[in-house]
C-alpha positions, 0 to 999 in steps of 0.5 A, spaced: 500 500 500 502 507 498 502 514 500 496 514 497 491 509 502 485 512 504 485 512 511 482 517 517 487 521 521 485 523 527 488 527 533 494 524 537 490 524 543 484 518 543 478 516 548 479 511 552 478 504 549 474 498 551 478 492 552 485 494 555 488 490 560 488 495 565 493 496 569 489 501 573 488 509 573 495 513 575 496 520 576 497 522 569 500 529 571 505 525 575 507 520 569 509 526 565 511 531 569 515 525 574 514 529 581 516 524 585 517 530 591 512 529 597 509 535 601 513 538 605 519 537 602 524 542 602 527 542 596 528 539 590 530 532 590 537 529 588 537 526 581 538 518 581 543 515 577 546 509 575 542 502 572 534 503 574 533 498 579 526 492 579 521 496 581 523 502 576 523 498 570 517 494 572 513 501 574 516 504 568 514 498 564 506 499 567 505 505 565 507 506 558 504 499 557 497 503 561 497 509 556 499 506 550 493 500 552 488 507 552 491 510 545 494 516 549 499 516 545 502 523 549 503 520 556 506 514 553 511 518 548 513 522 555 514 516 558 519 514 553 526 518 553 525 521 546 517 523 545 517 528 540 520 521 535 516 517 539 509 521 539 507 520 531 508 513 531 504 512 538 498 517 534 498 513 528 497 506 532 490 509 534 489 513 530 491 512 522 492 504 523 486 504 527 488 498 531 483 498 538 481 493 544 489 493 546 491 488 551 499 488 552 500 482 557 508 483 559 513 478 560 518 475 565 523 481 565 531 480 564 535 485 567 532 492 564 528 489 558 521 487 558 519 482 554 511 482 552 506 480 547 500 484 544 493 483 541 488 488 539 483 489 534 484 492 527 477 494 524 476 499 518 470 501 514 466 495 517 472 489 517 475 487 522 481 483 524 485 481 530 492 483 530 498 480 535 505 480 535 510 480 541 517 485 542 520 487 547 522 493 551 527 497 555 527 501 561 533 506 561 535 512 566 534 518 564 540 523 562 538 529 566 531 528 569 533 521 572 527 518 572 526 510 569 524 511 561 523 506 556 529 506 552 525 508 545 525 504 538 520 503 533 521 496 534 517 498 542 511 497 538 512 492 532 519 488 531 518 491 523 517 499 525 523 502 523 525 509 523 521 514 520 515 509 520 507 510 521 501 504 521 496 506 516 490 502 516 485 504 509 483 501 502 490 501 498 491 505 493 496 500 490 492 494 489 497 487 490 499 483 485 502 476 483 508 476 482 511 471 477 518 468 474 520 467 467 516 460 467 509 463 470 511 460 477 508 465 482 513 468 487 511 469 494 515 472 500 513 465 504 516 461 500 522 466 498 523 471 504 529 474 500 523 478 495 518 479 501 521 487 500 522 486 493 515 484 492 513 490 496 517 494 492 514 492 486 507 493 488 508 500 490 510 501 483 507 496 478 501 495 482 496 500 478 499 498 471 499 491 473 491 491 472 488 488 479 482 491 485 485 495 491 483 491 498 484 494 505 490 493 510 493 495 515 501 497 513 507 500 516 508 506 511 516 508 511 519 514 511 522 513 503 516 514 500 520 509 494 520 504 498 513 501 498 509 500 504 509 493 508 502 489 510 502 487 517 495 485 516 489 484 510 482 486 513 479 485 505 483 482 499 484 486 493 484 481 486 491 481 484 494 483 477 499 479 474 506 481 474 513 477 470 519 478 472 524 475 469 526 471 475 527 464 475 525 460 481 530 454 481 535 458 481 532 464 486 531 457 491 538 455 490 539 462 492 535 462 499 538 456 501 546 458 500 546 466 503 542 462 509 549 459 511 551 466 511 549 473 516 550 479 513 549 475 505 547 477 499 547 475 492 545 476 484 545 472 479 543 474 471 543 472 465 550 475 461 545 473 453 540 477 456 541 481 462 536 479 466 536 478 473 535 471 475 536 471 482 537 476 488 536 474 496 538 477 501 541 475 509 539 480 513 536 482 520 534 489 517 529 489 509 535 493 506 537 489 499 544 490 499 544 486 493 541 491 490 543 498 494 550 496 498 555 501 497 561 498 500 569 496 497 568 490 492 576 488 494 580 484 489 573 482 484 575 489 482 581 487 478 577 484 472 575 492 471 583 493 472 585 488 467 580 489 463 583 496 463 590 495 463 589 490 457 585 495 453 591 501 454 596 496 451 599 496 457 600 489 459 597 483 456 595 476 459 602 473 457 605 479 459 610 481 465 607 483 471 612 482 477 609 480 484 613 484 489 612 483 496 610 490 497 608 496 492 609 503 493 605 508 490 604 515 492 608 514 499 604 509 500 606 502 502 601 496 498 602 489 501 599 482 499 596 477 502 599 474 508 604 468 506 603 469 498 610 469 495 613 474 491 614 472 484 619 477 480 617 473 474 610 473 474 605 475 469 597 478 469 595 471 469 599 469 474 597 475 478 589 475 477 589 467 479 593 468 485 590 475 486 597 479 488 595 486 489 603 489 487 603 485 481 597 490 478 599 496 482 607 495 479 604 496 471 598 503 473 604 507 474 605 513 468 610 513 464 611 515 458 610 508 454 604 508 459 599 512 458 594 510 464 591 516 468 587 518 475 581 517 470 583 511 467 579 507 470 574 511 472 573 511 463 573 504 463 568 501 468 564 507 465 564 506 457 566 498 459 562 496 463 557 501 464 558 503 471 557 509 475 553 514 471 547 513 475 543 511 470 540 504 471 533 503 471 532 495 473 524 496 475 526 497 482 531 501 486 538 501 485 545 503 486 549 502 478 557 502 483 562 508 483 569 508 480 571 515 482 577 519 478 581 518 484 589 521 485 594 519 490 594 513 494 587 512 492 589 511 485 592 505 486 588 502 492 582 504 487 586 498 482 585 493 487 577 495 488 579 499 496 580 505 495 574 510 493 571 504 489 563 501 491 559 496 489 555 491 490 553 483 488 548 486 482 553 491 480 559 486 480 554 480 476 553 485 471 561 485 470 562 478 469 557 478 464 560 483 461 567 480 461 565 473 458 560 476 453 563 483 452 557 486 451 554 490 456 547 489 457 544 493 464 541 488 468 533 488 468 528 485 473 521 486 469 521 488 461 523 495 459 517 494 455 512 495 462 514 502 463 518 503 457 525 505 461 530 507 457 535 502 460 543 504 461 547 503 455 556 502 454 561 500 448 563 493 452 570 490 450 574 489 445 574 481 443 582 481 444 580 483 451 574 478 452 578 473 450 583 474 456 579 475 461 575 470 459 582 465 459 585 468 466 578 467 470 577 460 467 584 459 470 582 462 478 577 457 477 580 451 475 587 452 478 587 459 482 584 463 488 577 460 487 578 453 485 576 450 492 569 453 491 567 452 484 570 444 484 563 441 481 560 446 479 559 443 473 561 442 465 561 448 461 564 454 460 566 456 467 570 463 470 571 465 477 575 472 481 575 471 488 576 478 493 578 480 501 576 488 501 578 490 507 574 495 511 576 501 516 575 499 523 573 491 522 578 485 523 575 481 518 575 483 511 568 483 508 568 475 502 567 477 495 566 472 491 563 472 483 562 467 477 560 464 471 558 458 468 555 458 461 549 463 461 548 465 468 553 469 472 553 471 480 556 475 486 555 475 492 557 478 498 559 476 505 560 482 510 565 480 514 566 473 511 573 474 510 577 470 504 572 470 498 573 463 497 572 462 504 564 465 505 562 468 498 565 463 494 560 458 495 554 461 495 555 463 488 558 456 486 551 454 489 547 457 484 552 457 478 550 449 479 542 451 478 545 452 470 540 458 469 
């Protein structure tokens, strides 16, 4: 449901509701102003410092847990230690959302936090439909006022409420649809929970055109108004329209099971003939889709982009000398390998990608006046090549298209190696490889341009000469280098593979990038704080390339 839901809105005050559990009346002029002093005191009494003891926490609990149950939003947000965020969503649980007959019943409390469990009432327009859930609170002590507060998050109200949120109960402005796969397999956020955010997403902005009748529900309605709302709960059902994407559930169910392995995963997987999207899935405590929207360093996965560079330019070739130093200076600064790879003065660029030596790229960017690569030569390539950074990728939904600055001094080099200045994400480095084995670039897609005729991203791809050579070095990190380990028994065919570490400000393990193809499907995927690329990301992407598309 979007922006535009019909829906009642009224003031952030309610009458008491029917129904609340009732934990009994309380001064309410006390719960907000907290004069704890007593007549005759002679003066104003010391502010209490330290963890909030038992009873606090259990005081403090009942009576947020009373004035929310009364839908007195005001009392309640004064009774947490951030009322002006806390107000509008306390409003909009009565008010917009319509949900009534509140009965919280807490739990056992563990330390400060108070587990409790909620049932209510949802009615609107005559339909009305039962809503519990369970969350969790926090009793704090107050920063100046040293009363016990409760700690406020969205989450307070309902596990899926974050920032900026609100409820809103209405008839949808967007009606649902059926979202299907290139086969006409339905897909659904039960059976695959890594599109539940992405379906949304899709209704919000496929819904009207996808020819289906609005119902009523009750949803949270997100501060990115892009973003789509989410449906807690259907009062009425809509009758969906059919939407296809290009999606294939094989594939997209391989996909769920292997970044469930993995916390903090994300994979894409495309079709290099066509572009389309075959596969996207996330493993996230939060609906963020970083396979789509991730901005972090890509690690040594960036090198195809710096081969594909150095080869175009005539600096180095495949065959061609490329010595792997044990360390490389550029700038003043000081480049190492990973640890216990050995140095190879005799090295080529293929040897250096297989084993993935950071020096062994950095030796050949230096400036010459037989080199004529610049700050902005790789910003050129990844641009015209490969169609990244141009903010101009238009796949259905929302996404980021990478960004490969023009960058000098230490960060020229560090660039190379994919740290740096450089971001990507799984569906940006998808695209890459499909691009490296094909040499066309084709903007990836997850519903046809011919829906809302989008005029899709465009590049001149890759030299033949340079294809081939990519092509050669990532087969041999596949069969015998870097990523060999996690592609054994992936399967006949056409098969190529670059593993990457990116090392991030602050983290002690370095995030595990990993991408590949086997005939026509490439993947990438991405581990935050997974280590090695092989180790995390590795076989999450063989598991899919083995699918076959």
């Amino acid at each position: 449901m979007r922006k535009g839901a019909k829906a009642a809105i009224v003031g952030s005050v309610f009458a008491v509701m029917v129904g609340g559990a009732g934990y009994g009346a309380y001064n309410v002029v006390t719960a907000i102003s907290g004069d704890e002093g007593t007549s005759g005191s002679s003066g104003p009494a010391a502010v209490k410092t330290g963890p909030p003891s038992a009873d606090e926490v259990k005081e403090a609990s009942e009576k947020f847990f009373a004035a929310w149950e009364k839908g007195d939003a005001v009392t309640a947000a004064a009774l947490t230690n951030n009322d002006a965020d806390a107000d509008p969503v306390l409003s909009s649980y009565s008010g917009a959302g319509h949900i009534a007959k509140v009965q919280i019943t807490p739990g056992t409390p563990s330390g400060a936090s108070v587990p409790f469990s909620v049932k209510a009432t949802v009615s609107f327009d005559g339909k009305s439909k039962p809503l519990s859930y369970e969350s969790e609170l926090t009793v704090v002590r107050g920063l100046t006022t040293g009363k016990a507060l409760v700690d406020w998050k969205p989450s307070v109200v309902h596990p899926e409420l974050a920032k900026g949120d609100t409820f809103v109960t209405g008839e949808a402005a967007n009606p649902p649809i059926e979202a299907v796969d290139r086969n006409n397999v339905v897909l659904t956020a039960e059976k695959y929970p890594s599109l539940g955010p992405i379906l949304d997403e899709l209704r919000g902005k496929y819904g009207e055109s996808a020819g289906g009748t609005a119902g009523v529900e009750l949803a949270i309605r997100h501060e990115d108004e892009n973003a789509g709302d989410t449906t807690l709960l259907t009062l009425a059902k809509g009758e969906p329209g059919k939407l296809r994407t290009t999606l294939n559930a094989n594939v997209q169910a391989a996909a769920e099971k292997a970044v469930k392995e993995y916390d903090q995963s994300s994979l894409v997987a495309v079709k290099p003939s066509t572009g389309e999207v075959l596969a996207v899935a996330n493993n996230r405590k939060d609906a963020f889709n970083a396979a789509f929207l991730g901005r972090v360093a890509p690690g040594s996965t960036m090198k195809i982009i710096t081969a594909a560079m150095l080869i175009d330019n005539g600096v180095a070739s495949m065959n061609g000398p490329a010595p792997c130093t044990q360390t490389a200076i550029w700038q003043s600064q000081t480049f190492k390998n990973l640890t216990n790879m050995q140095p190879n003065e005799n090295a080529t660029l293929l040897n250096d990608f297989m084993r993935s030596c950071n020096t062994g790229f950095i030796n050949l960017i230096d400036g010459t006046e037989a080199n004529p690569l610049t700050d902005e030569s790789l910003t050129t390539e990844a641009q015209s090549r490969f169609g990244l950074g141009q903010d101009n990728w238009k796949t259905g939904i929302a996404s980021f298209d990478g960004s490969v600055p023009a960058s000098g001094g230490p960060d020229r080099a560090a660039n190379a190696i994919g740290q740096g200045q450089v971001q990507m994400n799984p569906l940006n480095l998808a695209s890459v490889t499909a691009t490296a084995m094909t040499g066309t670039f084709r903007q990836p897609v997850l519903v046809s341009p011919e829906l809302d005729d989008r005029r899709l991203a465009t590049a001149k791809g890759l030299p033949s000469n340079t294809v081939s050579q990519l092509r050669s070095m990532m087969n041999a990190t596949a069969v015998s280098g870097t990523a060999a380990k996690a592609m054994a028994g992936v399967g006949g065919g056409s098969i190529g593979a670059k593993t990457g570490s990116a090392e991030i400000d602050g983290k002690a393990v370095s995030d595990s990038w990993f991408t590949g193809y086997r005939n026509d499907i490439s993947a990438a995927a991405l581990v935050q704080g997974g280590g090695h690329g092989g180790d995390a990301a590795g076989p999450i992407v063989a598991a899919v390339l083995r699918t076959g598309g």
